[in-house]
N, C-alpha and C positions, 0 to 999 in steps of 0.2 A: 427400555433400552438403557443399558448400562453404560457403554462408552459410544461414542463420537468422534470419528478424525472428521477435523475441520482445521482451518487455519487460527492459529492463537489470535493474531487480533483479530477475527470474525467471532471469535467466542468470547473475547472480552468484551466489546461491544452491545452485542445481547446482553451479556451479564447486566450493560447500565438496564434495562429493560427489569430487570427481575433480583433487586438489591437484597430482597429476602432470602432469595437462593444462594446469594456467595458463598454461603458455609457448605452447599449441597456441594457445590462443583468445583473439581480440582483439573489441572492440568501440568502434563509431563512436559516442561521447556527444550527436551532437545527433540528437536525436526526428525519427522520419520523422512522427510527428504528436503531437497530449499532449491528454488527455482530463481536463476535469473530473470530480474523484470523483460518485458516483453510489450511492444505496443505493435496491431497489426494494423494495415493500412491498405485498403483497397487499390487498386492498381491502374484506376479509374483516375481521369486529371485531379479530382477533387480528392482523393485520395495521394495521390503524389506533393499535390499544394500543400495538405496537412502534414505531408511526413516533410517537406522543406521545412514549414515555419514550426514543427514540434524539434525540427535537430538545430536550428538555430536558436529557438528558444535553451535547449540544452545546451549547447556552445555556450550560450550569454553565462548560465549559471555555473559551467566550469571555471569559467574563464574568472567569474567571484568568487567562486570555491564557496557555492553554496547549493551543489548537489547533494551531499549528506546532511546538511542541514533539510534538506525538505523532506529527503529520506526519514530522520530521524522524527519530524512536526508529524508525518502521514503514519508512523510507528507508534506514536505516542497521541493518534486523536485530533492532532490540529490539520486539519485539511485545507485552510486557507491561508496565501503566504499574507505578512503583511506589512510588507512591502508595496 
């Protein structure tokens, strides 16, 4: 197979996986499409609990103005705040 759509950072990722490949694989940076983030929540009480304390936890990080900051740590690899 020649080419692959997949999401850019799921195929950089791989890449740490196979460092001998870098040279094999390239990729085109402008988006065949780009999707607002999305989190789905069952409709079940346990599912309502998680969608209060996930939009209050998002409030707190507005409210610091550190929602692009985690955006940008989850874009570039760091997945844990530390904080």
């Amino acid at each position: 197979m020649n080419r692959l759509a997949q999401p850019t950072m799921l195929g950089l990722h791989i890449l740490q996986y196979f460092p001998d490949r870098l040279d094999d694989i390239s990729y085109d940076p402008t988006p065949i499409e780009t999707w607002p983030y999305r989190l789905i929540f069952t409709r079940s009480p346990r599912g309502e609990a998680l969608n209060r304390a996930f939009n209050q936890g998002l409030e707190a990080l507005k409210e610091r103005q550190k929602v692009q900051i985690h955006l940008n740590n989850v874009a570039n690899g760091v997945y844990l705040p530390t904080e």
